[in-house]
C-alpha positions in Angstrom: -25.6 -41.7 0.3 -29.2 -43.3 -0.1 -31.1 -41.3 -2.9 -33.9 -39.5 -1.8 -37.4 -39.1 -3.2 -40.7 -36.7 -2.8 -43.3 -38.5 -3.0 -46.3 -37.4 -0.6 -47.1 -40.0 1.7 -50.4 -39.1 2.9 -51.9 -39.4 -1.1 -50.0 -42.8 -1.2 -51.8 -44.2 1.8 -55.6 -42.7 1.0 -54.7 -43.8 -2.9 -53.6 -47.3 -1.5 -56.1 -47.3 1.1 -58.7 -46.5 -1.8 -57.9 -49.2 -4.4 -58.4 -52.1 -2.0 -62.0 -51.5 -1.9 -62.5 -51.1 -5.5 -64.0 -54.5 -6.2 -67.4 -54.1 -5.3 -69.7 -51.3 -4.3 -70.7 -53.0 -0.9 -67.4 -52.3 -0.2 -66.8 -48.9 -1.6 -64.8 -46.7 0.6 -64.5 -49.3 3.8 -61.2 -48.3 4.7 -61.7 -44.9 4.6 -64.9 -44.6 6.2 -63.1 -47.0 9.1 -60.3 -44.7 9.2 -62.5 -41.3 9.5 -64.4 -43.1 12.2 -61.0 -44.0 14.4 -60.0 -40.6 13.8 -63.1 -38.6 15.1 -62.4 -40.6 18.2 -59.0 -40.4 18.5 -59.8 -36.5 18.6 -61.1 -37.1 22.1 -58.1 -38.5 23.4 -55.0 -37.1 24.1 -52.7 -38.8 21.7 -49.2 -38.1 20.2 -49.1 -37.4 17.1 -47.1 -40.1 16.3 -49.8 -42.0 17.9 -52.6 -40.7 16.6 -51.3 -41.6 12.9 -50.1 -45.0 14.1 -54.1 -45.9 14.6 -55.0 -43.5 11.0 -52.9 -45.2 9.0 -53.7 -48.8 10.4 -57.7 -48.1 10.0 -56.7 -46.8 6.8 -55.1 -50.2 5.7 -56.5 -52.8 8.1 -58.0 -55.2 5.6 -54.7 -55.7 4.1 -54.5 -58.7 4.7 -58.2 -59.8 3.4 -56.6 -61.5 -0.3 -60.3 -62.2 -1.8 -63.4 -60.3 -2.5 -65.3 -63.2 -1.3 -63.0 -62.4 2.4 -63.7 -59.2 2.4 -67.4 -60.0 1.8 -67.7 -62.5 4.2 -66.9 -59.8 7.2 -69.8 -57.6 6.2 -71.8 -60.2 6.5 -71.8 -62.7 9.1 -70.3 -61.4 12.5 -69.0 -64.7 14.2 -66.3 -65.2 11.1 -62.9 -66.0 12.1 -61.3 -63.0 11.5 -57.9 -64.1 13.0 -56.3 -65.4 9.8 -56.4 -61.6 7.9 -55.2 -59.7 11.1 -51.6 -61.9 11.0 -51.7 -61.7 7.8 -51.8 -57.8 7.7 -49.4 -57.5 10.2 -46.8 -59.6 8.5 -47.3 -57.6 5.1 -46.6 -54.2 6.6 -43.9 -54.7 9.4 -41.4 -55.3 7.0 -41.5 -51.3 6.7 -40.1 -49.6 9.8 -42.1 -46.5 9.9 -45.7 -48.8 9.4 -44.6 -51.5 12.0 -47.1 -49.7 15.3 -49.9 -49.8 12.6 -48.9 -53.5 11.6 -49.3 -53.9 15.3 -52.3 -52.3 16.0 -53.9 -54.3 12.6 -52.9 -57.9 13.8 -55.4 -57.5 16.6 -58.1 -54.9 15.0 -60.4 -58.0 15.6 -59.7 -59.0 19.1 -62.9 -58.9 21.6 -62.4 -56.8 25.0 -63.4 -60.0 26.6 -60.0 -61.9 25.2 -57.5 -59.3 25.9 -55.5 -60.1 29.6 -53.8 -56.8 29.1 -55.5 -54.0 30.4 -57.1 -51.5 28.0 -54.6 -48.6 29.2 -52.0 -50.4 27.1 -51.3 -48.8 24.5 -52.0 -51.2 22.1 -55.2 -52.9 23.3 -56.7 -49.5 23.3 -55.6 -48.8 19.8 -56.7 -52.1 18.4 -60.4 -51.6 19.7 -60.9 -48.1 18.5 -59.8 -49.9 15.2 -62.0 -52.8 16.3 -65.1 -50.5 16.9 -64.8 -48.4 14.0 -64.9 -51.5 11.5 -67.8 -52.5 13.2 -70.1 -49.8 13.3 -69.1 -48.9 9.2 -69.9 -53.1 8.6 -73.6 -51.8 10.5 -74.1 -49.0 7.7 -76.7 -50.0 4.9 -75.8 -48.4 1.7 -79.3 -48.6 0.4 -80.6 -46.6 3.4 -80.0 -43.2 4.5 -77.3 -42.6 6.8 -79.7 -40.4 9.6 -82.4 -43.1 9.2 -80.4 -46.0 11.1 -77.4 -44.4 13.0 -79.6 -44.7 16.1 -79.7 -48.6 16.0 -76.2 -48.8 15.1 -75.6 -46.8 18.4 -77.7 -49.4 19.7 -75.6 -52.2 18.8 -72.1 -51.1 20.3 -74.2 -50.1 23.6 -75.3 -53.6 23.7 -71.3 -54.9 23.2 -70.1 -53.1 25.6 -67.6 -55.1 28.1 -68.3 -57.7 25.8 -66.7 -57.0 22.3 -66.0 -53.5 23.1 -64.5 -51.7 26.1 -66.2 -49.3 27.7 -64.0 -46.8 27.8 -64.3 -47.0 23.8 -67.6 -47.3 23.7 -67.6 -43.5 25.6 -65.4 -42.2 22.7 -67.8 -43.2 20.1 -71.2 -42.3 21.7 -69.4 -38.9 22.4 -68.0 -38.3 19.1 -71.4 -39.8 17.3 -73.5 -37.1 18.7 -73.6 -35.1 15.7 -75.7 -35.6 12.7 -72.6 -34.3 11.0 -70.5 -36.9 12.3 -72.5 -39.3 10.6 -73.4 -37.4 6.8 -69.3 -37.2 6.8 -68.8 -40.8 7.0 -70.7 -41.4 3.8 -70.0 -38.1 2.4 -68.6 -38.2 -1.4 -66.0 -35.8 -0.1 -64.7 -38.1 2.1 -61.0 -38.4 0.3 -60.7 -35.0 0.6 -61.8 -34.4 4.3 -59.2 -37.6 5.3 -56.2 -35.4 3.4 -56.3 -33.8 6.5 -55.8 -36.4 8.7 -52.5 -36.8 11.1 -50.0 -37.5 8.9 -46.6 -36.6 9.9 -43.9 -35.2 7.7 -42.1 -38.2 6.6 -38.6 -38.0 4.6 -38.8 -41.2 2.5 -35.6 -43.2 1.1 -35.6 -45.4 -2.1 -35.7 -48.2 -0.2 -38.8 -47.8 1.6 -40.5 -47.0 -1.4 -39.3 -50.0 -2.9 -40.6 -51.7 0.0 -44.1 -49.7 -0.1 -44.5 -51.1 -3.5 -43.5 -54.8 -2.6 -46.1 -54.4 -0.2 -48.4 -53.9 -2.4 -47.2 -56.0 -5.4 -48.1 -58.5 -2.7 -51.6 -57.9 -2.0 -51.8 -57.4 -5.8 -50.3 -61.4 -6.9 -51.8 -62.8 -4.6 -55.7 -62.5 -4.7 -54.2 -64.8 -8.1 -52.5 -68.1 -7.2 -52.4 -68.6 -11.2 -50.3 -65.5 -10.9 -49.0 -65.2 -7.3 -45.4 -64.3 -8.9 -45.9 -62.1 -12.3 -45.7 -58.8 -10.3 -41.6 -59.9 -9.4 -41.1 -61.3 -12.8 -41.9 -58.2 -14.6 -40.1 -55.8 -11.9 -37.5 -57.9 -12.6 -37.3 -57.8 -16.7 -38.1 -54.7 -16.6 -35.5 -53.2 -14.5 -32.8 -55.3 -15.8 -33.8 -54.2 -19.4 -33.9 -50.4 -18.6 -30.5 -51.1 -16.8 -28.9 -52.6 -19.9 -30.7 -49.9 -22.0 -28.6 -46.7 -20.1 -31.1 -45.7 -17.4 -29.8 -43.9 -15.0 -30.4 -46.2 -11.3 -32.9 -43.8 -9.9 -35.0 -45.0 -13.2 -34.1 -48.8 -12.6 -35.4 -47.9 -9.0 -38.3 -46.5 -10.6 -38.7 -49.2 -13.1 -38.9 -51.8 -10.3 -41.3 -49.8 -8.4 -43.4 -49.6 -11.4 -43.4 -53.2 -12.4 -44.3 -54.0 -9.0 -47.5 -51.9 -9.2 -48.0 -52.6 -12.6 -51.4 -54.7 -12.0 -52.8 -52.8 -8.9 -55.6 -51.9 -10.6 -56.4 -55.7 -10.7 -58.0 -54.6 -7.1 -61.0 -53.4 -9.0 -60.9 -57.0 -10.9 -63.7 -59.4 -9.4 -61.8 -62.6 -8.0 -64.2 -64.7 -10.6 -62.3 -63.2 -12.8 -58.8 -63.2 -12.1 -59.0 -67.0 -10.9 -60.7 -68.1 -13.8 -59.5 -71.7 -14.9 -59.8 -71.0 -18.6 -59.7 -68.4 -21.2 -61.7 -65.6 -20.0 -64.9 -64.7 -22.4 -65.6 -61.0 -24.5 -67.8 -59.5 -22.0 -64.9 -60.7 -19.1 -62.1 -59.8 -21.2 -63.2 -56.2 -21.1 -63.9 -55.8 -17.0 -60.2 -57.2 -17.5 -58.9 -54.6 -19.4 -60.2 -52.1 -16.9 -57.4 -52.8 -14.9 -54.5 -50.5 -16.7 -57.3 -48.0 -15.9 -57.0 -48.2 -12.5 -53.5 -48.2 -12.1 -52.8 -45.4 -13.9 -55.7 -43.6 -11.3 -54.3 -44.8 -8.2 -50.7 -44.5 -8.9 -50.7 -41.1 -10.5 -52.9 -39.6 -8.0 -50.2 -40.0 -5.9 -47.6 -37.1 -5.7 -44.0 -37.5 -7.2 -44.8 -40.9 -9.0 -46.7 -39.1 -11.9 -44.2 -41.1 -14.4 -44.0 -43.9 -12.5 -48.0 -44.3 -13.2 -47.2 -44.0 -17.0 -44.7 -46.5 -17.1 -46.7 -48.8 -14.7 -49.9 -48.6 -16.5 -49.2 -48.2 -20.3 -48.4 -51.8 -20.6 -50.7 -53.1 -22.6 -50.8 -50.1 -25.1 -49.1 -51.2 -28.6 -47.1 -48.8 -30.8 -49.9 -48.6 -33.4 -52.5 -47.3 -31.5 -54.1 -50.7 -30.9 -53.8 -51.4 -27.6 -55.8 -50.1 -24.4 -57.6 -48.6 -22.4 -55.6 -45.0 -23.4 -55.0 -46.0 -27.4 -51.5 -44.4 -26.8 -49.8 -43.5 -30.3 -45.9 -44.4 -31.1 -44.9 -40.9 -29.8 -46.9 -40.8 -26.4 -45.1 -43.7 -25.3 -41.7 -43.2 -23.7 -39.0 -45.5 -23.2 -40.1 -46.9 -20.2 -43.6 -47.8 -20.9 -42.3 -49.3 -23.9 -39.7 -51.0 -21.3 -42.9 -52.4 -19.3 -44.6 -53.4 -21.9 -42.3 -55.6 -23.2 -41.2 -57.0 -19.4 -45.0 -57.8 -19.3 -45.3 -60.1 -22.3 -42.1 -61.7 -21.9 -42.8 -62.6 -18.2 -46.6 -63.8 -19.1 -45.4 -66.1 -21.7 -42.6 -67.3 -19.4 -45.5 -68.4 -16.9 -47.2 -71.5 -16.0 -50.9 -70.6 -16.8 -54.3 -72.6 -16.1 -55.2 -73.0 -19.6 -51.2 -73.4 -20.5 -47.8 -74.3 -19.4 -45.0 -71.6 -20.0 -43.8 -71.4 -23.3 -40.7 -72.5 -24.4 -37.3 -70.0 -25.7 -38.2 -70.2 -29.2 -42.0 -70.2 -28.8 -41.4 -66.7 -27.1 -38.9 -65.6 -29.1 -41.1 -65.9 -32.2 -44.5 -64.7 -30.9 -42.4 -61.5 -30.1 -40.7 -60.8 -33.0 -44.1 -61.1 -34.5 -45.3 -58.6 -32.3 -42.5 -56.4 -33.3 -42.9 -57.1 -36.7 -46.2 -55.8 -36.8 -45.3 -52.5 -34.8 -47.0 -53.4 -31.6 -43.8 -53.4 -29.1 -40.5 -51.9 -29.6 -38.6 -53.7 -31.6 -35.0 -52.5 -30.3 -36.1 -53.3 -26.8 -36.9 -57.2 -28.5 -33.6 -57.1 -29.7 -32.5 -56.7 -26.5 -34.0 -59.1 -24.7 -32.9 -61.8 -27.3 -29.3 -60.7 -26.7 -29.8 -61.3 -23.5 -32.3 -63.8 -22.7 -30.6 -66.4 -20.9 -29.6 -63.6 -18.5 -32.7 -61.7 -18.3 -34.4 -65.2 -18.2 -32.8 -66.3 -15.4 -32.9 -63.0 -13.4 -36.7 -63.4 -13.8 -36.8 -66.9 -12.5 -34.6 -66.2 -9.7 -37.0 -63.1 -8.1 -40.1 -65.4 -8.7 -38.6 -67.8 -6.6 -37.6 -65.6 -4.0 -41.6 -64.4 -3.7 -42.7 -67.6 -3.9 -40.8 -68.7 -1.0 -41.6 -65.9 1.0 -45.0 -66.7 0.1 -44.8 -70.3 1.3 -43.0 -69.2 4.0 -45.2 -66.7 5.6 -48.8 -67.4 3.9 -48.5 -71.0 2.9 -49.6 -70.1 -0.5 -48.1 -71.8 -3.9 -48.6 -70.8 -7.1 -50.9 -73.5 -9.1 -48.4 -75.7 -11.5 
C-alpha cells in the first residue's frame, strides 16, 4: 500500500506559485495576479470544476518554464519576444505529474495568438490557453509605479485593439465584462491578494508519496537550473541525504521526506538575482549576504505550506552549524534535529564533490579532511561525518549516479549541460 500524506495542495501551489517571482519587484506577484485575472473570467463561463482549476493552476504556474530573471524580464518588456521556447518548456516540467498534465497543456500554448490557432476557439484548449494568454498580457500592461484606477482604461484599450488578432473575441467579452469594476481592478494589486486566491477552485486532492516526490522534482528543477554551475546539486544532496538518514534508522516515510527536502533545499535561490548565482568567481561580502538570504526563503515557502512544517526545517537549516555560527536563524546544538543535521552535512559533502567555476571537485581525502575539520570544530555532526566516511564509496557513488540521471534528463529534454 502507497503511504499517504496531508499536505494542502492549494498552499503548495500559491507558495510555489509565489517563490517564482521573488527575484525582482517588477515581477512581484506576476503569477498570482495572472492567475486572479483567469479566474475572474473563468467565473463567467460555465466551467467544470475540474476545468476551471485546470486554467487556475496553469495561470498560477505558467512561467515555469522562464529559467532566468533576465527571461522573465524580457516578457514585460518587449511584446514581439519569442515566447515559444518557455511554453514547451513548462509543459515538459509539469506533465510528468498526472493530476497537473491539462494545466501543462494549457501552459505550452499560453502564448499562442488567436490568429495562429486552426482549431476553433470552442476547443477546449484553445479557449483555455487565451484566457491564460490574455490574462498575462493585461498584468505585463500594469505599471507598478502608477495607480492601478489611473491606467486600467488604456489597458482596456489595448486588448480591444487585439482583438481577432492576438485575442479572440469571445475572450476579449470575458475580460471587458469582468473588468467593469473598479474592484476588479484594486484586487489585482491588492496586498491581500494570497489570501483572496486561497479561495480559488481547488479541488480536494488525495496526494500519494510519489507525487509529492515528483512535485518537489519539479521544482528541484526549476531551482538547478537557473545555475548551469549547479544544474545537478539539488539531486546530489537528495541523494546523500536520504541515503545517510536511511543508514542512520529513519523510518522510509522520513527518507521520503529527506528526499523531498533535499530537493527543495535551495528554492529560495528564486529570490537570488541570476548575476549572482551564475557568477564565474568567488562571490564578494555585499553578494555573499543577498546569498545567504536564500535558506530564508526556503524555510518561508516551504513551511507555509501545510503538512511539510518539518520538512521546511530540515530543507532550510543547512547552512546553520552546531555552535551557533551559521545562518540566517543562528540555530543552537539543541534546535537542530537529526535531519537538519542530516542536510547539512548532504549539502557540504555534495558541494565539495562538484565541479565549480572557480574549482574543480575535490578529491576523497581533500573532503574527507575539510570535514573532519568542520567536525572538529563543532560545526556539523560529527557522528553523521563518521558515517559518511564509512560509507563514502557508497554514498559517493549513489550521489554520482542521481546527478547523472538529471543531467541526462536535462540534455535530453532542455539541451542544457552543466559547465565542466
Amino acid at each position: 500500500m502507497e503511504r499517504k500524506i496531508s499536505v494542502d495542495l492549494k498552499n503548495l501551489i500559491l507558495s510555489f506559485s509565489d517563490s517564482m517571482d521573488l527575484a525582482s519587484p517588477n515581477l512581484s506577484q506576476h503569477q498570482q495576479r495572472t492567475a486572479f485575472i483567469a479566474w475572474e473570467m473563468c467565473k463567467l463561463t460555465k466551467f467544470s470544476t475540474e476545468r476551471l482549476e485546470n486554467v487556475f493552476v496553469a495561470a498560477l504556474l505558467h512561467d515555469i518554464g522562464a529559467f532566468s530573471l533576465e527571461e522573465k524580464t524580457a516578457f514585460l518588456q518587449v511584446e514581439t519576444l519569442n515566447m515559444e521556447e518557455h511554453c514547451v518548456r513548462g509543459q515538459k516540467i509539469l506533465r510528468k505529474i498526472p493530476w497537473l498534465r491539462e494545466s501543462a497543456r494549457i501552459i505550452r500554448y499560453h502564448h499562442k495568438a488567436i490568429r495562429d490557432w486552426h482549431e476553433t476557439i470552442y476547443v477546449a484548449h484553445v479557449f483555455d490557453s487565451q484566457i491564460i494568454y490574455l490574462a498575462d498580457f493585461v498584468e505585463r500592461q500594469i505599471d507598478r509605479n502608477k495607480f492601478i484606477l489611473c491606467q486600467h482604461h488604456d489597458i482596456i484599450e489595448k486588448v480591444k485593439n487585439l482583438s481577432s488578432i492576438e485575442f479572440h473575441p469571445q475572450i476579449v467579452e470575458l475580460f471587458l465584462e469582468t473588468s467593469d469594476r473598479e474592484e476588479f481592478w484594486l484586487d489585482i494589486i491588492s496586498p491581500r491578494l494570497y489570501t483572496i486566491l486561497q479561495a480559488g477552485p481547488f479541488r480536494e486532492i488525495n496526494v500519494n508519496m510519489s507525487e509529492l516526490l515528483d512535485i518537489s522534482e519539479v521544482f528541484r528543477n526549476i531551482i538547478d537550473l537557473r545555475s548551469r554551475f549547479t544544474s545537478t546539486h539539488s539531486s546530489g544532496v537528495a541523494a546523500a541525504a536520504s541515503m545517510l538518514a536511511q543508514m542512520f534508522g529513519f523510518t522510509q516515510l522520513e527518507v521520503d521526506f529527506m528526499q523531498i527536502a533535499g530537493n527543495l533545499h535551495d528554492i529560495g535561490k528564486l529570490a537570488i538575482p541570476n548575476e549572482i548565482l551564475n557568477k564565474p568567481s568567488r562571490l564578494n561580502r555585499s553578494e555573499i549576504e543577498i546569498m545567504k538570504s536564500h535558506t530564508y526563503y526556503t524555510y518561508t515557502i516551504i513551511n507555509s505550506i501545510s503538512g511539510m512544517e518539518e520538512i521546511a526545517r530540515w530543507a532550510a537549516y543547512h547552512h546553520e552549524k552546531l555552535d551557533g555560527s551559521g545562518y540566517p536563524f543562528r540555530c543552537k546544538e539543541n534546535e537542530l534535529s537529526t535531519g537538519a543535521r542530516i542536510m547539512a552535512v548532504a549539502d557540504i559533502f555534495t558541494a565539495l564533490a562538484e565541479n565549480r567555476p572557480y574549482r574543480r571537485g575535490m578529491e576523497q581525502k581533500d573532503i574527507v579532511k575539510i570535514m573532519r575539520q568542520f567536525a572538529d570544530r563543532n560545526l556539523i555532526d560529527s557522528k553523521l561525518v563518521r558515517l559518511l566516511f564509512f560509507n563514502y564509496d557508497e554514498i559517493y557513488s549513489h550521489v554520482k549516479t542521481q546527478q547523472n540521471i538529471t543531467q541526462n534528463f536535462y540534455i535530453n529534454q532542455f539541451e542544457i549541460k552543466q559547465d565542466h
